[in-house]
C-alpha positions in Angstrom: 81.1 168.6 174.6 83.6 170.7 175.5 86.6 169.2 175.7 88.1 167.9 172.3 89.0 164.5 173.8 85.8 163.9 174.9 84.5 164.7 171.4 87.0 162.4 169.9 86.3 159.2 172.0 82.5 159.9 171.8 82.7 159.9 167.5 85.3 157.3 167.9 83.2 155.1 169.6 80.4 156.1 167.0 82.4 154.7 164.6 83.3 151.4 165.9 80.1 150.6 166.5 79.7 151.6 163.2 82.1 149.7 161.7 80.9 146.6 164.2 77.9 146.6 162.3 79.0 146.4 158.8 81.0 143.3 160.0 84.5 144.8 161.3 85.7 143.1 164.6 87.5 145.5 166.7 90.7 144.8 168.1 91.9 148.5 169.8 91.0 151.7 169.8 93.0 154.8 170.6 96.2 152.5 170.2 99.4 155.0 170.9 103.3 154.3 170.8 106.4 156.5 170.2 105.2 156.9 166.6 101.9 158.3 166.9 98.1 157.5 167.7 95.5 155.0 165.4 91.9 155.4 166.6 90.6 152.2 165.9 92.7 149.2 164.2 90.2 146.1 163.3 89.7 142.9 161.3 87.8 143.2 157.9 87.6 139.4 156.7 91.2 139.0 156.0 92.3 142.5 156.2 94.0 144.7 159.5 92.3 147.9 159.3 93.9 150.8 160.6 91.1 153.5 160.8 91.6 157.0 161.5 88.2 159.2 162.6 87.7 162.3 161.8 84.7 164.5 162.9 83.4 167.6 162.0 80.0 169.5 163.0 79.6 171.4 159.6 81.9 172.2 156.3 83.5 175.5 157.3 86.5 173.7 158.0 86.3 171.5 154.9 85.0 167.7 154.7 86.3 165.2 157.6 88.6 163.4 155.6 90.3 166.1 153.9 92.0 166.5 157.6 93.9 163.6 156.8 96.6 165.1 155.2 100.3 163.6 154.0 101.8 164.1 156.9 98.9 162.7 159.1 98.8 159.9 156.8 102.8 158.9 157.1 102.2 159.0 160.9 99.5 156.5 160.4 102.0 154.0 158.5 104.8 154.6 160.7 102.4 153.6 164.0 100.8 151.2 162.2 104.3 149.4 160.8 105.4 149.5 164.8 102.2 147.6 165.7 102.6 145.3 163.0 106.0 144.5 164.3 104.9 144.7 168.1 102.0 141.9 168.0 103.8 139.8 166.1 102.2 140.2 162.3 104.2 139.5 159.3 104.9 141.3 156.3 102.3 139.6 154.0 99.6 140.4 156.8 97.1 142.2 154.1 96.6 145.9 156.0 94.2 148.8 154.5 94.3 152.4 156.0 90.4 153.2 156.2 88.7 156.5 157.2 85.5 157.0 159.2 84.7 160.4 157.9 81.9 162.1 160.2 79.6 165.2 159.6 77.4 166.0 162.2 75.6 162.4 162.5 76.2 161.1 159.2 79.5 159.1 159.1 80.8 157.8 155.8 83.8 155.2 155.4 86.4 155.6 152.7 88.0 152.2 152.8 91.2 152.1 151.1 91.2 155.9 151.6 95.5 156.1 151.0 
């Protein structure tokens, strides 16, 4: 795959099928507003899960997660507070921020990862 969008959307639907089997419903993938981007955000039993992917084919460029940096991860909350707002979810709605780390094939979920 050439193109890095392509690459994305392939891994992220990886992941959500991923994620679909170990129970998660999804409810939107590649959500986007003024704020920012969230690659997947789904339902884990009583929890909205905002998911970020994050792909890599080897380690040269360090583990998958570690690309999730402070500043990636303040992005996530601010998107994630607009959609809260947006759809209608209050302020007790129990949210997680989860990663779907993947190397190569092997993906690994951090759940509570910040």
């Amino acid at each position: 795959m050439d193109n890095k969008r392509e690459t994305g959307s392939y891994y992220e639907e990886k992941a959500a099928a991923f994620l679909q089997k170990k129970g998660y419903e999804i409810l939107e993938k590649n959500y986007r507003n003024r704020s920012g981007e969230i690659d997947l955000i789904a339902r884990d039993g009583g929890y909205l899960v905002f998911v970020e992917v994050k792909y890599r084919s080897d380690l040269r460029n360090g583990w998958p997660e570690e690309a999730v940096d402070a500043r990636k991860q303040m992005k996530i909350r601010q998107t994630a507070r607009y959609y809260l707002y947006s759809h209608g979810y209050t302020e007790e709605t129990p949210c997680r921020f989860d990663v779907a780390a993947i190397l190569g094939e092997e993906i690994r979920l951090i759940k509570n990862a910040f």
